[in-house]
C-alpha positions in Angstrom: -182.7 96.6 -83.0 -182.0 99.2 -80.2 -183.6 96.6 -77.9 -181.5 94.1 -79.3 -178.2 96.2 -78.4 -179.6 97.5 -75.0 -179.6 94.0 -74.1 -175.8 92.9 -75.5 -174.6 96.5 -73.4 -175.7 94.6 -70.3 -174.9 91.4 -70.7 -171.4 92.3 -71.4 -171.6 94.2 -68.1 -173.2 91.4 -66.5 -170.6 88.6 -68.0 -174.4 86.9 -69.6 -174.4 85.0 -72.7 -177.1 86.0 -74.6 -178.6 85.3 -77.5 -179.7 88.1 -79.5 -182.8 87.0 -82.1 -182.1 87.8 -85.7 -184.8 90.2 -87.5 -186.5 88.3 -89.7 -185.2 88.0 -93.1 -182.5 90.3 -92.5 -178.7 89.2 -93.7 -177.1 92.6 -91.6 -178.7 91.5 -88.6 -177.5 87.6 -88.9 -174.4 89.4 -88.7 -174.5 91.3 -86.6 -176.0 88.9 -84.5 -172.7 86.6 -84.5 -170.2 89.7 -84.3 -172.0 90.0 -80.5 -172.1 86.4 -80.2 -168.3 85.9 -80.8 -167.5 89.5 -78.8 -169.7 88.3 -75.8 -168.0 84.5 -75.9 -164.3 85.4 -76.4 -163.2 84.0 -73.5 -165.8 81.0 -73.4 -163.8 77.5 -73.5 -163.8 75.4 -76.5 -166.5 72.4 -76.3 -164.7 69.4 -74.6 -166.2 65.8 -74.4 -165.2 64.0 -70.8 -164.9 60.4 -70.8 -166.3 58.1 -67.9 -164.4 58.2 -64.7 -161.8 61.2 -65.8 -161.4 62.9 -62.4 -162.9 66.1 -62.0 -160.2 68.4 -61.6 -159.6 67.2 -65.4 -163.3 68.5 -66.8 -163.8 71.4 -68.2 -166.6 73.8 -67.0 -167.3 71.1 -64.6 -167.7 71.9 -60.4 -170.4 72.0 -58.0 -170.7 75.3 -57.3 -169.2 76.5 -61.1 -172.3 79.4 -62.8 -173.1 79.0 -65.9 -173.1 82.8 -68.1 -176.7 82.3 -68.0 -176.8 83.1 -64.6 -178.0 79.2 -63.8 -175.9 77.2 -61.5 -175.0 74.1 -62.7 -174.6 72.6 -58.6 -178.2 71.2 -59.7 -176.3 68.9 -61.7 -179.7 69.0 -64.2 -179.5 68.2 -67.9 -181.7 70.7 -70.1 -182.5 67.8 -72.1 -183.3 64.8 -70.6 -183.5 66.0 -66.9 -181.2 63.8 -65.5 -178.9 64.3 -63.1 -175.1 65.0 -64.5 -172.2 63.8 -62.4 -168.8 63.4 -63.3 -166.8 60.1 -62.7 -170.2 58.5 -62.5 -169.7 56.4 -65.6 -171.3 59.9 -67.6 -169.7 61.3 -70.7 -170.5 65.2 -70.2 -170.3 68.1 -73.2 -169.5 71.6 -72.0 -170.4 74.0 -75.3 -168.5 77.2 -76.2 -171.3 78.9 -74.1 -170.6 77.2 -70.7 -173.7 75.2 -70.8 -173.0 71.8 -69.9 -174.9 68.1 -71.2 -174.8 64.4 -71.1 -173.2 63.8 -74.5 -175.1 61.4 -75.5 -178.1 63.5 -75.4 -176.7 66.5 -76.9 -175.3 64.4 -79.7 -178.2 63.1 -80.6 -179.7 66.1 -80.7 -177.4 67.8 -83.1 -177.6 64.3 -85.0 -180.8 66.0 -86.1 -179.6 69.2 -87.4 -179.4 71.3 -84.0 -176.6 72.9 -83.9 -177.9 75.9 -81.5 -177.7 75.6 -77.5 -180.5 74.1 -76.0 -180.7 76.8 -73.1 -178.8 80.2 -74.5 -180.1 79.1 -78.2 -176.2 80.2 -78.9 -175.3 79.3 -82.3 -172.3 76.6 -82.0 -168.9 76.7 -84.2 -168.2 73.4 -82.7 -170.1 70.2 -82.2 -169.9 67.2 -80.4 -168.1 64.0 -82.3 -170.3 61.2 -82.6 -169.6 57.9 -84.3 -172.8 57.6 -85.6 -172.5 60.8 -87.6 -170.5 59.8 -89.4 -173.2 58.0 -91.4 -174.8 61.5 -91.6 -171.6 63.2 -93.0 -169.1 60.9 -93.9 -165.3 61.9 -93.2 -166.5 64.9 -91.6 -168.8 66.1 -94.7 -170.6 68.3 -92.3 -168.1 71.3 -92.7 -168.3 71.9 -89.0 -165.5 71.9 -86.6 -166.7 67.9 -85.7 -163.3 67.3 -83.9 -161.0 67.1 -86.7 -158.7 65.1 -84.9 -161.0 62.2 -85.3 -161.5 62.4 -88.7 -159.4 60.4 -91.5 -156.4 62.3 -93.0 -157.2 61.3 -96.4 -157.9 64.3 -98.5 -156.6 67.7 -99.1 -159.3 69.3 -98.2 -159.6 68.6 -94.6 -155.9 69.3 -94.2 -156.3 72.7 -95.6 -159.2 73.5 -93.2 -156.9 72.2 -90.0 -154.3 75.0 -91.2 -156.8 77.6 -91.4 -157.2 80.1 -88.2 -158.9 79.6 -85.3 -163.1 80.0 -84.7 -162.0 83.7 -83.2 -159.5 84.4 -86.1 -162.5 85.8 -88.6 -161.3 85.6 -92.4 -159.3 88.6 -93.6 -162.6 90.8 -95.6 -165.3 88.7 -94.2 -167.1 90.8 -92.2 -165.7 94.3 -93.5 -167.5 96.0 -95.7 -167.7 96.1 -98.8 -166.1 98.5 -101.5 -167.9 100.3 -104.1 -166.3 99.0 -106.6 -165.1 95.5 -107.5 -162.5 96.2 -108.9 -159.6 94.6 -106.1 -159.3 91.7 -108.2 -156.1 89.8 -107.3 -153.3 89.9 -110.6 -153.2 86.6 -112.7 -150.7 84.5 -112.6 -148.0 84.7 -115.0 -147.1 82.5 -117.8 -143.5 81.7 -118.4 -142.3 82.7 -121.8 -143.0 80.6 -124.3 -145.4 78.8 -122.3 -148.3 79.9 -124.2 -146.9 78.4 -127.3 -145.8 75.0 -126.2 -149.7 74.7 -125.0 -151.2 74.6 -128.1 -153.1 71.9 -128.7 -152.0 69.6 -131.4 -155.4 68.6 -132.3 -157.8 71.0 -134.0 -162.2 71.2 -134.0 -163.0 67.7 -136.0 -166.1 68.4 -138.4 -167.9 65.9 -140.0 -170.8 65.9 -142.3 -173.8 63.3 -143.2 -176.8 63.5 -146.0 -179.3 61.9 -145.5 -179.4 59.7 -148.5 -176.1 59.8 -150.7 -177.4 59.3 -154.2 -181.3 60.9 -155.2 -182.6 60.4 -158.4 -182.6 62.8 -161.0 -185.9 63.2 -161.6 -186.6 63.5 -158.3 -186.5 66.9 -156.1 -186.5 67.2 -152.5 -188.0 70.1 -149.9 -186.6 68.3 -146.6 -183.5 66.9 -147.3 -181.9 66.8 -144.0 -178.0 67.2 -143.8 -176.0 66.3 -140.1 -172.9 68.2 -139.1 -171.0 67.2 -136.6 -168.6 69.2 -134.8 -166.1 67.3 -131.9 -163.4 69.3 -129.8 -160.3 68.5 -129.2 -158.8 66.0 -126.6 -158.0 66.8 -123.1 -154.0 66.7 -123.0 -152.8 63.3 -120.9 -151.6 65.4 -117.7 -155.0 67.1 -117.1 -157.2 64.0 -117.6 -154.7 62.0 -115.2 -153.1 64.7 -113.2 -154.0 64.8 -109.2 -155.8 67.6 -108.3 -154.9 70.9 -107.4 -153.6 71.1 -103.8 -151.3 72.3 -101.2 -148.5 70.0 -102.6 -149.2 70.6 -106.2 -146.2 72.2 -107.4 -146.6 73.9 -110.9 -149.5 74.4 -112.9 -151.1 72.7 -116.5 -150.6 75.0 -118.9 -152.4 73.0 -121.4 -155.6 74.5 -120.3 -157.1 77.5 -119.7 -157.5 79.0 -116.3 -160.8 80.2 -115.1 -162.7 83.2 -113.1 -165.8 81.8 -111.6 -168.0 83.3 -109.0 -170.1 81.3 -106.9 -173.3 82.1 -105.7 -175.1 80.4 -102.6 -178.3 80.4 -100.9 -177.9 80.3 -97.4 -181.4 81.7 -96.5 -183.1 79.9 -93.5 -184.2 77.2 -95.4 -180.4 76.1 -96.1 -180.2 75.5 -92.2 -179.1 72.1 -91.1 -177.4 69.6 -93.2 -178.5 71.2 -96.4 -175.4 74.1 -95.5 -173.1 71.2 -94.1 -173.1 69.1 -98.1 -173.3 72.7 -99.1 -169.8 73.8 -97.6 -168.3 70.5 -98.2 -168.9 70.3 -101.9 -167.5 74.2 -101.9 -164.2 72.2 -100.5 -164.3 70.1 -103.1 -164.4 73.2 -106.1 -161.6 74.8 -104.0 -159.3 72.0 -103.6 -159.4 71.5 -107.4 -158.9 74.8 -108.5 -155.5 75.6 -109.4 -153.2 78.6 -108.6 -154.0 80.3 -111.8 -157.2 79.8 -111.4 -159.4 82.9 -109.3 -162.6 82.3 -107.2 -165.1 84.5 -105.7 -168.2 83.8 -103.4 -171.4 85.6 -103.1 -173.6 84.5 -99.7 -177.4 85.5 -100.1 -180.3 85.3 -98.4 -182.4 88.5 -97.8 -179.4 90.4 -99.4 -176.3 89.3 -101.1 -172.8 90.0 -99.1 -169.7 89.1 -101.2 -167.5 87.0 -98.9 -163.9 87.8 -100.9 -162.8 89.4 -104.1 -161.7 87.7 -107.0 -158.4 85.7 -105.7 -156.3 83.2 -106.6 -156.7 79.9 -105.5 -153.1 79.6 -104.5 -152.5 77.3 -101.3 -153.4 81.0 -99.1 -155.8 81.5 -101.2 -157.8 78.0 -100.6 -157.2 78.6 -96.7 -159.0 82.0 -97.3 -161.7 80.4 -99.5 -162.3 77.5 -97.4 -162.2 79.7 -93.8 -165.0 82.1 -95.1 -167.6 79.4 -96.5 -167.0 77.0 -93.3 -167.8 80.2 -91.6 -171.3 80.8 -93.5 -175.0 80.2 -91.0 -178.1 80.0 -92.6 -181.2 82.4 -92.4 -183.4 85.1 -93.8 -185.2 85.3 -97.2 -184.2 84.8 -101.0 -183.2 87.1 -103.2 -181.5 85.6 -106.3 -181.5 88.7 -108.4 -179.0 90.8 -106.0 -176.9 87.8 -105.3 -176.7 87.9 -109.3 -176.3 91.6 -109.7 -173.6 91.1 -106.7 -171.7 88.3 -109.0 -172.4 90.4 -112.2 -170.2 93.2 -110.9 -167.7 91.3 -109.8 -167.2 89.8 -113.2 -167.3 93.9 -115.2 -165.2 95.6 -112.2 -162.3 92.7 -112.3 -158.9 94.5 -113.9 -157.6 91.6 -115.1 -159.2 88.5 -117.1 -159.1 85.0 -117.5 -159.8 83.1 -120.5 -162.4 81.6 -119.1 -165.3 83.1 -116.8 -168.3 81.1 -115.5 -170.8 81.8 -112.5 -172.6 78.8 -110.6 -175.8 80.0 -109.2 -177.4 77.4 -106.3 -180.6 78.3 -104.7 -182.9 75.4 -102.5 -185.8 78.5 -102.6 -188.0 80.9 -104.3 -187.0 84.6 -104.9 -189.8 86.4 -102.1 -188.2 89.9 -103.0 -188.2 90.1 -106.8 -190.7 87.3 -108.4 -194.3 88.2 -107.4 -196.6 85.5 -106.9 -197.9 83.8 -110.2 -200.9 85.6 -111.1 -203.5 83.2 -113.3 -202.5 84.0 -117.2 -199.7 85.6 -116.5 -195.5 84.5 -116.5 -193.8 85.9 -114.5 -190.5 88.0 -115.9 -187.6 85.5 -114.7 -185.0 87.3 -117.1 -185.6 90.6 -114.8 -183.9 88.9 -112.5 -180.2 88.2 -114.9 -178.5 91.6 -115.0 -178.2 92.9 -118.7 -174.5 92.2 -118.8 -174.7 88.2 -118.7 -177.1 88.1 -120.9 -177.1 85.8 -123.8 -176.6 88.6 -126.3 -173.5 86.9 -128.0 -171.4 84.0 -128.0 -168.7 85.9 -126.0 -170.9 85.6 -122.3 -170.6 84.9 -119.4 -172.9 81.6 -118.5 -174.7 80.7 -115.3 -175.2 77.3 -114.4 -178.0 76.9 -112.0 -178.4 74.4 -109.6 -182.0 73.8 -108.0 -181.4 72.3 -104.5 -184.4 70.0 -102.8 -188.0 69.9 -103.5 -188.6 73.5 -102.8 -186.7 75.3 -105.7 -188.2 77.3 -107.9 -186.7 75.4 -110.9 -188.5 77.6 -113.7 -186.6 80.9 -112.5 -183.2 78.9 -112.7 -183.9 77.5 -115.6 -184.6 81.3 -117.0 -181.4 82.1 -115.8 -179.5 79.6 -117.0 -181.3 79.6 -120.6 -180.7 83.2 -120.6 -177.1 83.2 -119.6 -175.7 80.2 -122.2 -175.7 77.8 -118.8 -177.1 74.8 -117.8 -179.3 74.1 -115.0 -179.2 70.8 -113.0 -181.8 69.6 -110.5 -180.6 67.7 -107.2 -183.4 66.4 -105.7 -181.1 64.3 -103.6 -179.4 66.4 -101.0 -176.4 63.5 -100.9 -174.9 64.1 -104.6 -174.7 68.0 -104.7 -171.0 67.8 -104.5 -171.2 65.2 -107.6 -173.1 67.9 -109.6 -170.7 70.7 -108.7 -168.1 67.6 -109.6 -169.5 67.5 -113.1 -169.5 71.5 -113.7 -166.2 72.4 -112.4 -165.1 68.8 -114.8 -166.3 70.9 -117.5 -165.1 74.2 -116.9 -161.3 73.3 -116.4 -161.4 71.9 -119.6 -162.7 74.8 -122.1 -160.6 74.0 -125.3 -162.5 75.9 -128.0 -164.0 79.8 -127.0 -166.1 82.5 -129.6 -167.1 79.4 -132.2 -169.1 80.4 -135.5 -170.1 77.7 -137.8 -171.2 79.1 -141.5 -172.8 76.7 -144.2 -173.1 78.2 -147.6 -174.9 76.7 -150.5 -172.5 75.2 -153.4 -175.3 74.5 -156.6 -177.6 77.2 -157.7 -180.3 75.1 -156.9 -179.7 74.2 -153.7 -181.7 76.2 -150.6 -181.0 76.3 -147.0 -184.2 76.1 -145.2 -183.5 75.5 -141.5 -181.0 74.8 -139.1 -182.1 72.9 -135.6 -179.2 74.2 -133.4 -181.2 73.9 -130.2 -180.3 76.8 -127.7 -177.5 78.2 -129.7 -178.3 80.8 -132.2 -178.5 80.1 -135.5 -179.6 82.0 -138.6 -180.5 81.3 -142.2 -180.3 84.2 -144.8 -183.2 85.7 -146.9 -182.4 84.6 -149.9 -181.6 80.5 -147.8 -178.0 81.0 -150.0 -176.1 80.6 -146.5 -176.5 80.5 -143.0 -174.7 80.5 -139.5 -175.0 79.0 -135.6 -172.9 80.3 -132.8 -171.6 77.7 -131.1 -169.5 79.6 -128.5 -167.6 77.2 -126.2 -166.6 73.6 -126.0 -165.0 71.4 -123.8 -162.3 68.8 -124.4 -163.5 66.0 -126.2 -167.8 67.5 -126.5 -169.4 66.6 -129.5 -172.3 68.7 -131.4 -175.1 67.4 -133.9 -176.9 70.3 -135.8 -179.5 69.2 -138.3 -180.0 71.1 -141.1 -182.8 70.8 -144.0 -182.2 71.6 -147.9 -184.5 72.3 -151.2 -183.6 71.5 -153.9 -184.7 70.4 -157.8 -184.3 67.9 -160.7 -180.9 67.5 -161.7 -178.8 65.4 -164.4 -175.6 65.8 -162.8 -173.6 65.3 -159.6 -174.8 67.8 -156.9 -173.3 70.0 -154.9 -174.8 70.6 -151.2 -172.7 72.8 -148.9 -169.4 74.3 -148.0 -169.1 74.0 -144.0 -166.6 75.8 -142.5 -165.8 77.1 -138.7 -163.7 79.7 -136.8 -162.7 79.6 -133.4 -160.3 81.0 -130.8 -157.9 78.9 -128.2 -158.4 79.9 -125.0 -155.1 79.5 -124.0 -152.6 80.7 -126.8 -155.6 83.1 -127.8 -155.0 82.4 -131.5 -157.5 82.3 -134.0 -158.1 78.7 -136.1 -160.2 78.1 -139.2 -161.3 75.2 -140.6 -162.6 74.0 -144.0 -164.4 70.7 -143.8 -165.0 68.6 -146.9 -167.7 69.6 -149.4 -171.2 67.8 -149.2 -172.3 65.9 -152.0 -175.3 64.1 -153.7 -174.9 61.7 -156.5 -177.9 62.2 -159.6 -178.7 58.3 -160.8 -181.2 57.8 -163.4 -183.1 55.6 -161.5 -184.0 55.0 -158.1 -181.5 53.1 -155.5 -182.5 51.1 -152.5 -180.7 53.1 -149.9 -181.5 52.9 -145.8 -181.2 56.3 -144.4 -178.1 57.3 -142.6 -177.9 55.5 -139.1 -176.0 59.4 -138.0 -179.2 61.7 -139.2 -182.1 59.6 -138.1 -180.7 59.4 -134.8 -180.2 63.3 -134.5 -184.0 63.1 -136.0 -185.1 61.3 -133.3 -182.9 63.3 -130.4 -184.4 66.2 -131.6 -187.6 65.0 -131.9 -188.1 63.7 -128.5 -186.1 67.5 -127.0 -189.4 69.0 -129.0 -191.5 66.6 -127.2 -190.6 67.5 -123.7 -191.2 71.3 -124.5 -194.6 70.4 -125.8 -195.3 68.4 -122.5 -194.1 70.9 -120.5 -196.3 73.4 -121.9 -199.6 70.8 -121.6 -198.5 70.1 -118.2 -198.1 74.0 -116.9 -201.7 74.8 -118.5 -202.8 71.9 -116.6 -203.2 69.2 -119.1 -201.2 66.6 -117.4 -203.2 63.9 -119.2 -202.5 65.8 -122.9 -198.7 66.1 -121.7 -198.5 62.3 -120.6 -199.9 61.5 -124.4 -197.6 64.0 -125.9 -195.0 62.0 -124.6 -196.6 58.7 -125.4 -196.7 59.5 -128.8 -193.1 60.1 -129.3 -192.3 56.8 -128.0 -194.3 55.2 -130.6 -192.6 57.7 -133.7 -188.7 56.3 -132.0 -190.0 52.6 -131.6 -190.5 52.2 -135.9 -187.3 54.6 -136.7 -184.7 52.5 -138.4 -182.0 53.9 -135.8 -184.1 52.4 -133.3 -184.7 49.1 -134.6 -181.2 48.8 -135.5 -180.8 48.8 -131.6 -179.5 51.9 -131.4 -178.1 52.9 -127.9 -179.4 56.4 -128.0 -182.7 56.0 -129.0 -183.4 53.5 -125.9 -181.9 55.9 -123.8 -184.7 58.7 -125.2 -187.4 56.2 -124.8 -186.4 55.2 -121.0 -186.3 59.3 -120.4 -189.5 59.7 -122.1 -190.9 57.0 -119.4 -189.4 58.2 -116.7 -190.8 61.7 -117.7 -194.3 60.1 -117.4 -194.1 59.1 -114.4 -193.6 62.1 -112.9 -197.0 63.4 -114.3 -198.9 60.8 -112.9 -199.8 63.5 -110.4 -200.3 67.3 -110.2 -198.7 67.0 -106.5 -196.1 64.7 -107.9 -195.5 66.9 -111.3 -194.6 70.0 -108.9 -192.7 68.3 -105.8 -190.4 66.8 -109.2 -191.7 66.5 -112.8 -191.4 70.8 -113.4 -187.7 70.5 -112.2 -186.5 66.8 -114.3 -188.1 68.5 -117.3 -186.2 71.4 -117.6 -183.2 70.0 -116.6 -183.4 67.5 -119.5 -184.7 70.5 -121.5 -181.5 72.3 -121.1 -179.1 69.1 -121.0 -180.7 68.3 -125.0 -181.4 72.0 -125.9 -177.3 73.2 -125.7 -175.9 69.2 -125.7 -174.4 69.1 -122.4 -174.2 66.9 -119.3 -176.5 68.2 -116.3 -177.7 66.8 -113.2 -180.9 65.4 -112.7 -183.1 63.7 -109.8 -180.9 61.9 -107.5 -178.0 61.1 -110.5 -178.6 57.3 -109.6 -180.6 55.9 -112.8 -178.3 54.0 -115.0 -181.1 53.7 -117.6 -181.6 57.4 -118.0 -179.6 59.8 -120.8 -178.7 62.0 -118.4 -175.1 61.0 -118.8 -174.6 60.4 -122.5 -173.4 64.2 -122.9 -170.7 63.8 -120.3 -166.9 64.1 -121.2 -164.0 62.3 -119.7 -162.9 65.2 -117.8 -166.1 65.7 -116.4 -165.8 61.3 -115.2 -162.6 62.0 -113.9 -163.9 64.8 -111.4 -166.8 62.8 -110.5 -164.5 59.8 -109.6 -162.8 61.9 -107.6 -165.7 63.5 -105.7 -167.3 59.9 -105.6 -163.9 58.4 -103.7 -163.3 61.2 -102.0 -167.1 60.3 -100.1 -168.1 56.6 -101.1 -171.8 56.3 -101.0 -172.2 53.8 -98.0 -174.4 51.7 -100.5 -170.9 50.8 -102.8 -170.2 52.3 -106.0 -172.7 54.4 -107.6 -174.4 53.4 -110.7 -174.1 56.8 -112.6 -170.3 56.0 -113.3 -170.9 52.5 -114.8 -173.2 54.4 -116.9 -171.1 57.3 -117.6 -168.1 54.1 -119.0 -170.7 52.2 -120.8 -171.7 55.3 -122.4 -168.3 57.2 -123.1 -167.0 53.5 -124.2 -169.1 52.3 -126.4 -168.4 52.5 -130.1 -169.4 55.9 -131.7 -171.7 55.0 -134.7 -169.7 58.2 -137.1 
């Protein structure tokens, strides 16, 4: 380092541009390294593009006997990438860069085409690049994030017209580069409600719950040890203005009080591995979460790579607070290690030093790389301790926690770490093997998280006839108990969006009986996020009749398909586990087998929707164990991300998001469509209209068998 600085003393004396080489895997010195790259090019000129024959006096940085601040004199008219002469009004396009080095344009755009966004000669890291038509098939309506001459680029979203208000390259964000306090605890104040608004927010729908038996009539000389029971739970409806309503931006005037504002902290990898166009969809998909956050809603960003560095505290997203927002992660570069469990620690003290609270809180956790400072390498027959790396306080202790959904970014995650964290947290965790649809994935979260409806859930079941015995409950991920004496029994069910459903399959004992017989009493409590008032509900009372002789009776189309949902979810763990002890051929057959058990259910041969759904999931599953190589580049990471879609009944992300054959969608509500339509017209794929969302209609659409 003291090299480092005795060189930046004397090229400030000199008037040099120099490039001062970041320590490996150190975040300060990345720093550091741009404070002295912005102090030593303050008065550098912005990068210009001459056209063919514009006379010279007009060009920037251009002149025979002009010196470059690398002490090279540009009168021998050389390009440092091809060579070749460069003279102006020659029919030559020429690029000067913020650092006074000058290049044909066509050769320096195709160079950053490729993800080089550092001077050729200085190695200078650029703020600004050189507009090309043809990247715009790279990063369409300037999805790059980079200053790509935004007055080229289409007016059509709110996003880019925030960004053109924000300061100038030299006008660092207020905080970004300060440091930082010891305490979070500079939380911005919430907004305030109007009175009486809480009230007239209610929503006028309450939890729906629903209950199946198996079979509705047993005999009565008959008793039973599995009887399996299904209870449905389905949240309310979305309210018409936030389902419909544009999203949140500059010229949004007011704020939907009919849902409950949110605190979310996001955390992002931006180690060296991030560099290149895996940063550029990166900060463009952030623009997307900021532009639909609302003025009551707060945001906070936590950069990591070797170390974690919180960007800004816990602010409104207000129209100056999107500038803020959207200035500090355009201003993010990539490089250094990982280190996933102080970027969490980092997040987790934002969230217990805030002074003020909003009904919701939620962190999203993105990482393309494997933590090198916390996670040692895997040691044969041992696991390594991934909840070491979630601090205590997020935790899935409760129902009242704070989740983390992880996102695993590219082939080169380590997918079983976020899946730890998520599992361990209440979140989900999503797998983007296709760097193209990360703002769709982000899309889908953020869908979900502005549309929390039902908060601290508890579902009891208690046992009506004295011969009646609760023996299980298969709740999945949430936590569920059944009492010693299997009299009663509870799941936690914590939070719901708008219109989410829940299936939780429950099995009974029970004996010979003469008379009608009574099953359960199922009943819920919950708390609305946004008046904060507490709602119970008493569903009906299951039932059994007691014939004297045996009825022909198909079981319940409802509870054989839960059977078969939750079969196939039990599958995939067992597969998983064949597959990570090396048994890929075991973990194929696993899979294989539960195929053949949901091809002669009577759900399935009914043509049930779901059940080919599981069985075209199972398939695709295989496929990615056809290989050890392919099994780790992909299999590991679809897995768990259909693990923890099934295991807590909620949409995720998986592979590219492009199979409309898959059941990754069929747990996706219509707020989460409606933000991926948005993201999705926002940034058409050039190949039309993705197939995800016909899926996503077909599925949401079609008839619900209950």
């Amino acid at each position: 380092m003291e090299g480092m600085w005795r060189k930046a003393k004397k090229a400030l004396g000199a008037g040099l541009c120099v490039h001062l080489p970041a320590v490996a895997g150190d975040w300060e010195d990345g720093v550091s390294e741009r404070r002295a790259s912005d102090a030593l090019s303050q008065d550098a000129s912005a990068a210009h593009v001459s056209a063919p024959n514009t006379p010279a006096a007009a060009l920037v940085g251009v002149g025979p006997l002009r010196r470059s601040k690398s002490g090279t004199k540009s009168s021998k008219g050389m390009c440092a990438i091809c060579f070749d002469p460069m003279k102006s009004g020659h029919g030559q396009a020429l690029f000067t860069a913020e650092c006074s080095h000058m290049f044909h344009f066509h050769c320096i755009s195709s160079s950053v085409k490729h993800g080089n966004y550092v001077c050729p000669v200085c190695r200078a890291k650029w703020k600004e690049i050189p507009f090309n038509r043809s990247l715009s098939s790279i990063f369409p309506r300037g999805r790059s994030g980079l200053n790509v001459n935004q007055a080229r680029l289409p007016q059509q979203d709110t996003y880019m017209a925030l960004l053109r208000q924000v300061p100038s390259r030299h006008q660092e964000a207020p905080g970004s580069h300060t440091s930082e306090p010891v305490d979070f605890n500079d939380d911005e104040p919430l907004q305030q409600m109007e009175a009486g608004d809480s009230r007239d927010a209610r929503c006028s729908r309450t939890v729906e719950i629903k209950t199946y038996p198996e079979f509705s009539s047993i005999p009565q000389s008959s008793s039973e040890d599995d009887f399996a029971v299904l209870i449905h739970l389905k949240a309310p409806c979305a309210n018409p203005e936030q389902v419909t309503g544009r999203p949140f931006n500059a010229t949004s005037v007011g704020y939907p009080i009919s849902r409950a504002p949110v605190d979310l902290v996001t955390v992002l990898d931006v180690s060296g591995s991030m560099a290149g166009t895996k940063l550029a969809l990166l900060k463009r998909a952030m623009g997307f979460v900021i532009q639909h956050l609302g003025p009551s809603d707060r945001l906070s960003v936590i950069a990591f790579s070797s170390t974690a560095r919180r960007l800004f505290h816990l602010r409104r997203m207000s129209h100056s607070g999107q500038q803020h927002a959207l200035q500090a992660v355009n201003s993010l570069g990539a490089g250094g290690g990982t280190n996933i469990a102080d970027a969490l620690k980092k997040a987790a003290k934002v969230i217990e030093d805030r002074n003020y609270k909003n009904p919701v809180c939620s962190i999203i956790l993105l990482s393309d790389g494997q933590d090198t400072y916390n996670i040692s390498s895997n040691v044969r027959g041992t696991c390594p301790d991934y909840r070491s790396l979630v601090p205590s306080s997020i935790l899935n202790h409760t129902i009242c926690t704070v989740p983390v959904h992880g996102f695993g970014f590219g082939a080169d995650h380590d997918s079983d770490a976020l899946h730890s964290i998520a599992e361990a947290s209440g979140g989900t965790f999503s797998f983007i093997e296709d760097e193209s649809v990360i703002q769709d994935a982000f899309a889908q979260c953020i869908g979900g998280l502005l549309s929390v409806v039902v908060q601290d859930m508890r579902l009891t079941v208690e046992c009506m006839h004295p011969i009646v015995q609760l023996r299980t409950i298969k709740s999945g991920s949430y936590f569920s108990k059944v009492a010693g004496d299997g009299r009663n029994g509870s799941i936690d069910v914590g939070h719901l969006y708008a219109d989410e459903e829940r299936d939780f399959l429950l099995s009974l004992s029970f004996s010979q009986s003469r008379e009608q017989t009574m099953l359960l009493k199922v009943a819920c409590a919950y708390r609305d996020p946004v008046t904060n008032e507490a709602i119970k509900i008493q569903a009906d009372e299951v039932k059994i009749l007691r014939p004297k002789s045996p009825t022909s009776e198909p079981v319940c189309m409802e509870v054989d398909r839960e059977r078969n949902r939750v079969r196939a979810a039990e599958a995939i763990e067992a597969a998983r586990a064949a597959a990570e002890s090396g048994a890929l051929s075991d973990a194929v057959a696993i899979l294989e087998d539960c195929r053949r058990i949901l091809s002669e259910s009577f759900s399935r041969k009914s043509g049930d929707r779901l059940c080919i759904s599981l069985d075209a999931e199972l398939k695709e599953m295989q496929e990615r164990m056809a290989s050890r190589q392919r099994y780790k580049a992909s299999g590991r990471a679809y897995l768990l991300s259909g693990l923890s879609s099934h295991s807590w009944q909620r949409a995720t992300t998986r592979g590219d998001s492009t199979d409309s054959t898959t059941l990754v969608y069929s747990y996706q509500t219509p707020s989460m469509v409606q933000m991926l339509q948005r993201s999705q017209n926002q940034c058409p794929s050039p190949q039309g209209p993705r197939p995800q969302l016909r899926q996503t209609r077909s599925l949401l659409e079609k008839p619900h068998p209950r």
